[in-house]
N, C-alpha and C positions, 0 to 999 in steps of 0.2 A: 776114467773120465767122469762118469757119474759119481763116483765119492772127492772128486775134486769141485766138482759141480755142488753138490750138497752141501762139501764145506763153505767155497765162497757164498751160498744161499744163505747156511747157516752168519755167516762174518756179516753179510746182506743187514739182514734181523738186525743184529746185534747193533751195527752201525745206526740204524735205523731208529732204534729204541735210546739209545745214546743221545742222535740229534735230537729226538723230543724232549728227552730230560732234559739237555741241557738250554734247551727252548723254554723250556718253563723255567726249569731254575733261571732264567735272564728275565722273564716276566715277573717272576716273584721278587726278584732283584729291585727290579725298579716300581715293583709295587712297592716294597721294605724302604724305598728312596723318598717316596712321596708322605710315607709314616714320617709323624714328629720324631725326631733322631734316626731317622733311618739312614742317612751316612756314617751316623757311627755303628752301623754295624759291621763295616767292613773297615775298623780302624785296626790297625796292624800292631800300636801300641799301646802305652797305659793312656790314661787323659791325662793332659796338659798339667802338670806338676803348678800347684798354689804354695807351698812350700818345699821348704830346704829338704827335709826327709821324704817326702814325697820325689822331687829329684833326684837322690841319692838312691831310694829306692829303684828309679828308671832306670839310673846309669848301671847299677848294680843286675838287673835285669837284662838289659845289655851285654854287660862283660859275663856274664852263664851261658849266655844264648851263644854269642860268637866264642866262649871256649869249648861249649859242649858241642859246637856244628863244629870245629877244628877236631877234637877227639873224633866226629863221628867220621867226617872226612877224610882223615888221615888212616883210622883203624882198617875201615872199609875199603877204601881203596888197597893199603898193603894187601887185604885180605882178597882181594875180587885178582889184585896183579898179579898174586901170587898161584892164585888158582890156576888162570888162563896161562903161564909163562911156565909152570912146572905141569902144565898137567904131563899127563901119561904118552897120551898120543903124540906128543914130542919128544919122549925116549925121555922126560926125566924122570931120575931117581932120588926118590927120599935120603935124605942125611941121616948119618949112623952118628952123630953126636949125641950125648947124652950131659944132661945137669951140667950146662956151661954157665960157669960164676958168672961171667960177663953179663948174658942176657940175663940170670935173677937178679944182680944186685940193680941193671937197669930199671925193668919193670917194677920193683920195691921202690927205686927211689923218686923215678916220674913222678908217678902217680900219686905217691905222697907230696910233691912239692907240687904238684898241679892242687891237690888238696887244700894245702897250705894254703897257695897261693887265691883259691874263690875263702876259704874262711875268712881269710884276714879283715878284706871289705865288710863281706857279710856279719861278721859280729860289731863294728863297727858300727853299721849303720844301724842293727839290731837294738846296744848299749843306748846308741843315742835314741833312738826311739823310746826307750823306757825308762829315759831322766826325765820326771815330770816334779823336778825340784825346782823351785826358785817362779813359780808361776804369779802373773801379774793379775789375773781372775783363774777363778775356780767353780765350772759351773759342773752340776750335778744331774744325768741324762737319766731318768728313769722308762725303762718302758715298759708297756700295758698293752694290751690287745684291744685295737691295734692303734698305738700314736704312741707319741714321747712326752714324759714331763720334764720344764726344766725348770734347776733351780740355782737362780744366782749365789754363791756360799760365801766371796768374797767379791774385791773390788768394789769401783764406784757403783755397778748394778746390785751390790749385796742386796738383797731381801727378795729380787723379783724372782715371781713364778710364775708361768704358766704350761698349760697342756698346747701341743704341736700336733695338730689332726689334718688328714689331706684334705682340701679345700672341696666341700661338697659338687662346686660345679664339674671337678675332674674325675667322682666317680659317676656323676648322671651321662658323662661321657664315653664312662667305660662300659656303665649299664648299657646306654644303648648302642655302641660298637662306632663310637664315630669321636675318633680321638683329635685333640688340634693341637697346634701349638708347640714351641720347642721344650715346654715343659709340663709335658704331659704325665700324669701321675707323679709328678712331682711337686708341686704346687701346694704349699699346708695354709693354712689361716694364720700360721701367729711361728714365721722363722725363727730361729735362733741366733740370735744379735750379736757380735762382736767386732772389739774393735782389730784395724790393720798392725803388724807388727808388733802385734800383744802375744805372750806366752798363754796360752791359754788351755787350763788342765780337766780332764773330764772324765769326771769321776762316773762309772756307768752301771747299775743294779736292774732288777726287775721285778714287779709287781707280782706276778703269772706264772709265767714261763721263760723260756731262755730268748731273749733278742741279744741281735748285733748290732753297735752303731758302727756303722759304715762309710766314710767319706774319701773315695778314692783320689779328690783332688790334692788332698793333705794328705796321704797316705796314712789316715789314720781306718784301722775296723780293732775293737773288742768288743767281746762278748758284755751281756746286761746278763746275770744271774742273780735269780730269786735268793735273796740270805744272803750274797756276798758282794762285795766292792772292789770293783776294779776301777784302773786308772788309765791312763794316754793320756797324749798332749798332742798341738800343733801352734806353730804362728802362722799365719795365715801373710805373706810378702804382698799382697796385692788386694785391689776392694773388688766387688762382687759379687756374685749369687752363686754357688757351690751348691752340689746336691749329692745325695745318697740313699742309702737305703738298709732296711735291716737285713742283714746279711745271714740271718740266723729262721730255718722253716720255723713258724709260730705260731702256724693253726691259718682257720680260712680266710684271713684278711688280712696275711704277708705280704703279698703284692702290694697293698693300701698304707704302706707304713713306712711312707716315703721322709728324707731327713731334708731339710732346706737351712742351710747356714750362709748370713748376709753380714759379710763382713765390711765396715764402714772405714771411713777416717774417723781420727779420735775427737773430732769436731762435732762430727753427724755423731758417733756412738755416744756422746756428753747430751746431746741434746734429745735422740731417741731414750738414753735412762730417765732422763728430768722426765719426757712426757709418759713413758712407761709406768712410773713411778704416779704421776699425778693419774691414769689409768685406773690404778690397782686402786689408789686413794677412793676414788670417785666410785667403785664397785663392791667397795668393804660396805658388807651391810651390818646392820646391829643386830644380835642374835636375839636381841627382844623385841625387837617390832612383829606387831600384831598384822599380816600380810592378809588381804581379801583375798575370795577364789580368785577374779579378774583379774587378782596383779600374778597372783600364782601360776594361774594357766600360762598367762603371756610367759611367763619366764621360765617356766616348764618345759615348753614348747623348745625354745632355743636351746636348754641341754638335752633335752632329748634327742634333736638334728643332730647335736655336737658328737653325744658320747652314746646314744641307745639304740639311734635309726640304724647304724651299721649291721646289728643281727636283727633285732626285731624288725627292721624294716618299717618306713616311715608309716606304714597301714598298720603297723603292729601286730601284721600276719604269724613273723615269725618265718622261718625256711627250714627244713630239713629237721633237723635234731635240735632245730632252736623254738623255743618254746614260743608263740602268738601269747600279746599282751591284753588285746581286747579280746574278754571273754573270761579271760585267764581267772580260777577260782581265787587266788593268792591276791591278786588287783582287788577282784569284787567283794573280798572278805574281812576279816578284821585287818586294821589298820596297822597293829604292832607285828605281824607278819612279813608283810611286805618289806618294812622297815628293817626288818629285820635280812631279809635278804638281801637287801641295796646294800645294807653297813657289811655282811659278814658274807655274801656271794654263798653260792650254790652247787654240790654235785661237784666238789674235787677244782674248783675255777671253769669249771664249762660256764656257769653263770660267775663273772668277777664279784670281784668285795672293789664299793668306788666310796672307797673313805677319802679318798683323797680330792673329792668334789666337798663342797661347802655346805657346811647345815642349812644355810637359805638356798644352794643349788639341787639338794636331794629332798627336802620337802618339796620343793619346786615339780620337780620331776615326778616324785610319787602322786604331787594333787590332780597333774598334769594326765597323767595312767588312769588313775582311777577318775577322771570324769572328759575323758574325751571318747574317741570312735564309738564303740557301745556300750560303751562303761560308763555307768549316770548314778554313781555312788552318792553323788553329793556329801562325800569324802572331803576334809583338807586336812593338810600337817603343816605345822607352823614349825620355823628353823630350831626356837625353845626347846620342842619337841626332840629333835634330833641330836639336839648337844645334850639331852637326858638319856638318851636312847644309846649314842658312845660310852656312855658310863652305867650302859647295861639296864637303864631303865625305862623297857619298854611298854606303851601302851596296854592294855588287856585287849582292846575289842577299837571295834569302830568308833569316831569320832564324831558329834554333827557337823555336819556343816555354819552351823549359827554360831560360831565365833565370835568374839566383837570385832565388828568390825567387818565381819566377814558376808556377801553376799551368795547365798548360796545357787549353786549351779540348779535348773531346773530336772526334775525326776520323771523320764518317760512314762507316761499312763501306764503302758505295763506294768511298771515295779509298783505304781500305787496298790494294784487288785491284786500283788504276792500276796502268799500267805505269809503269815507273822512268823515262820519259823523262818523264815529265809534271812532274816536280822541276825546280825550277829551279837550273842549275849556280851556280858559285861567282861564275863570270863572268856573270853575266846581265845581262838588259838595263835601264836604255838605254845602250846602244851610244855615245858622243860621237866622231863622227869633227872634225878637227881642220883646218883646213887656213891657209896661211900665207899673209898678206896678199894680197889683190887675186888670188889665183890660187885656179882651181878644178882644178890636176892633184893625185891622191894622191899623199902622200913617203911615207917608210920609216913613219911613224909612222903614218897613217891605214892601212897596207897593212894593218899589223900588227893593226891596230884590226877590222878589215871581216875580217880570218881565222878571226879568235874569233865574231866577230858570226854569217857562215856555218858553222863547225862548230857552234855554238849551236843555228841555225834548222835545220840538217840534223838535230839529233838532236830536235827539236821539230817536227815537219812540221805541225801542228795552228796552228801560231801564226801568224799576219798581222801583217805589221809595218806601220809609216808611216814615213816620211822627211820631216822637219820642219828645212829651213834654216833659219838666222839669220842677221840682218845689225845692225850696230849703224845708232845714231840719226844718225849724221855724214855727211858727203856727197850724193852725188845718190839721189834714193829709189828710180828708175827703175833705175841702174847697178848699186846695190848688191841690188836685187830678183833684174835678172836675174842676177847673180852667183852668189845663194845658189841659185837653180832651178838656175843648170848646177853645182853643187858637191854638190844632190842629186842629180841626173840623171849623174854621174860616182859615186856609192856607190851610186844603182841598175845601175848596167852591171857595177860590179865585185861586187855582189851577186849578178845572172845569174850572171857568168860563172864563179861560184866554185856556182851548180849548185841558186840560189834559184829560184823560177819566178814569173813575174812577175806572176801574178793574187795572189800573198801580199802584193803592196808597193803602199802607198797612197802616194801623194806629196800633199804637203800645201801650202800656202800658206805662204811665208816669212813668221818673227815677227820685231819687230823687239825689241832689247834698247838700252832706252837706257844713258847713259853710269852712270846710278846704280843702273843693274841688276849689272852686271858691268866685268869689264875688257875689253882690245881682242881678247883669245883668245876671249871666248865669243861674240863679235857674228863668230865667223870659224868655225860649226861646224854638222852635218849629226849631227841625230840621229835613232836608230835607236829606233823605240821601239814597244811592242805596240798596235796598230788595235783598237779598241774596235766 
């Protein structure tokens, strides 16, 4: 009686523990209910099919499910009746038959025509998924960490571009935990247009890293890969707001890199291109105008929100392993640095390369860094500047501010009583040392390079540099690796020895430059540049 007693005690508990789970799990329920989309977490199917392959896809999803629960039904049951109806304790005995043709040539042929029979759809719907012939637009999805580029490549939208970023007020929603609306983290500033009952092909790469574009109403997801070009299609049979997402982990602000596609009638989509079109018109700036700090900042500010706040954070903090902008030596320092890093990113893509913003949106940006939160450079870059800077020709050192034209930001009393070393000379940095195929010794040219580089740092003792090799894309990746290490590890010896001290030098990890980065000189060089 007492270990019957204990067990029901024990079943007692267990019961017990049971009803509370599943008391909460019913609370969590209908808290998950009261979440923006919170009934669709308990949807049982795909979403609502926007096209033809996207349907085909469901019904096809369908005929698995109910053939694979008939296999499991059928297998199982023979096997569970079989147990219970032979067992022992009813005196039955096992069959002395052996290798009956009958049963193998059965179980060979089922199985095969049940095969048959799930491929046949399934390549079907497969083939047609991957005919992205005879398309009536062709737009081109790039993605970047984190948001989408597109670009019109044909049809009546041919020319337009823009970037697709989640709409700032859905991440101050996520910051602070209090989400609304049916289209929460989905919501971008600038959807992707098209028209209804249009073919429409989309071609998908990436900047960075690997993204997915994702749209489960069309049943369309392929991969976005760095170097390479893939394709998909969809028509879209109906108008409406469709959503997705990058289906692909792409670093800390995958959740944030949500897809909005707003398909029209071809009435609205004629007249959305016209005004799109007169948009892009009206924001084409002239890469020679002479821009003020006041107009700079102002427009600085708004790419900043767009494409920088996401890691730096709108305070220019910075978080975690991401680098804070005010303060930053790189901001406060010479001018062709910075620049440099905007066009050609940083440390392997931890920092991107944003060539794909506008010579008057990265001058913008960089005047915007260098004279906001504590940063009172009295710095500006004009867009001139930057379409010289793609064709490799950067600045030396800091600029004034006195521009024509230009109205200079005022200079905190402190920086007036600096000492006069804290300027940066004509020659500033980055430094590019140079060195000649396959060889890591310095010639006359790097000597002369690395003299300027130490009278610089000597008259700067406050400054910490890094040493960042390069090697191009060709060859062995191993050979060329340790190549550029000892080609840095040769401008840090001639850096001591010329009287640096070697807690100022960070040595960094070689980047690689491919062939359509540069030419065969820049995959042969050691730069010198301010440690963050």
């Amino acid at each position: 009686m007492k270990s019957i007693s204990k067990r029901l005690a024990g079943v007692s508990r267990h019961a017990a523990i049971w009803t509370a789970a599943l008391t909460a799990t019913g609370a969590f329920a209908s808290r998950v209910e009261d979440l923006p989309g919170g009934p669709a977490v308990h949807q049982l199917n795909l979403p609502p099919p926007a096209t033809r392959i996207a349907a085909a896809q469901a019904d096809l999803h369908w005929m698995m499910l109910i053939i694979c629960s008939i296999i499991l039904v059928s297998v199982f049951g023979v096997m569970f009746y079989s147990i219970w109806k032979h067992r022992k304790s009813q005196g039955a005995k096992s069959a002395t038959f052996h290798e009956s043709v009958t049963v193998e040539v059965l179980w060979t042929i089922v199985p095969f025509l049940i095969v048959i029979g799930m491929a046949l759809p399934a390549t079907k719907v497969v083939v047609a998924q991957k005919d992205t012939s005879n398309a009536d637009l062709t737009i081109k999805a790039t993605g970047y960490q984190w948001k989408w580029g597109y670009d019109y490549l044909s049809g009546e939208g041919e020319g337009i571009a823009f970037l697709s970023t989640l709409d700032p007020a859905q991440r101050a929603m996520s910051d602070a935990g209090k989400p609304e609306g049916n289209d929460y983290l989905l919501r971008v500033d600038h959807p992707l247009v098209v028209p209804v009952d249009k073919k429409v092909r989309i071609i998908t790469t990436a900047n960075d890293v690997i993204h997915s574009w994702m749209v489960p109403y069309f049943g369309v997801k392929q991969d976005a890969i760095p170097g390479f070009v893939r394709d998909t299609w969809f028509r879209a049979e109906k108008v409406g707001d469709f959503y997705g997402q990058c289906a692909e982990l792409c670093g800390k602000e995958h959740a944030y890199m949500p897809i909005h596609v707003k398909v029209l009638s071809q009435a609205d989509y004629t007249a959305w291109v016209d005004a799109e079109k007169k948009r892009l018109a009206a924001l084409a700036d002239d890469p020679n105008k002479v821009w003020t700090m006041p107009e700079l900042m102002a427009r600085g500010e708004k790419v900043y929100a767009a494409n920088c706040a996401a890691c730096h954070l709108p305070t220019g903090k910075g978080a975690g392993p991401i680098k804070p902008l005010d303060g930053s030596a790189i901001v406060q320092g010479p001018l062709g640095e910075q620049m440099h890093v905007v066009l050609e990113g940083r440390n392997n893509g931890a920092m991107p390369s944003w060539k794909q913003l506008s010579d008057t949106e990265l001058a913008a940006v960089v005047t915007f860094t260098k004279n906001h939160w504590g940063n009172h450079t009295g710095q500006l870059v004009q867009p001139a500047q930057f379409k010289a800077a793609r064709a490799g020709e950067f600045p030396a050192g800091g600029i004034p501010a006195a521009n024509p034209g230009a109205t200079p930001a005022p200079a905190p009393a402190a920086a007036a009583s600096a000492p006069s070393t804290a300027a940066a000379p004509a020659a500033g940095m980055p430094y590019q040392v140079f060195f000649a195929t396959g060889k890591s010794e310095l010639d006359a040219e790097s000597t002369a390079t690395l003299k300027a580089a130490v009278e610089y740092l000597k008259a700067h003792p406050d400054v910490k540099i890094a040493l960042s090799g390069f090697v191009d894309s060709t060859g062995n990746a191993d050979a060329n690796g340790e190549l550029a290490k000892n080609r840095a590890t040769a401008v840090r010896g001639a850096l001591e020895a010329g009287g640096v001290a070697g807690n100022r030098i960070d040595m960094r990890k070689p980047e690689v430059i491919t062939a359509a980065q540069g030419a065969d000189r820049e995959g042969r060089r050691v730069d010198i540049v301010a440690a963050q």
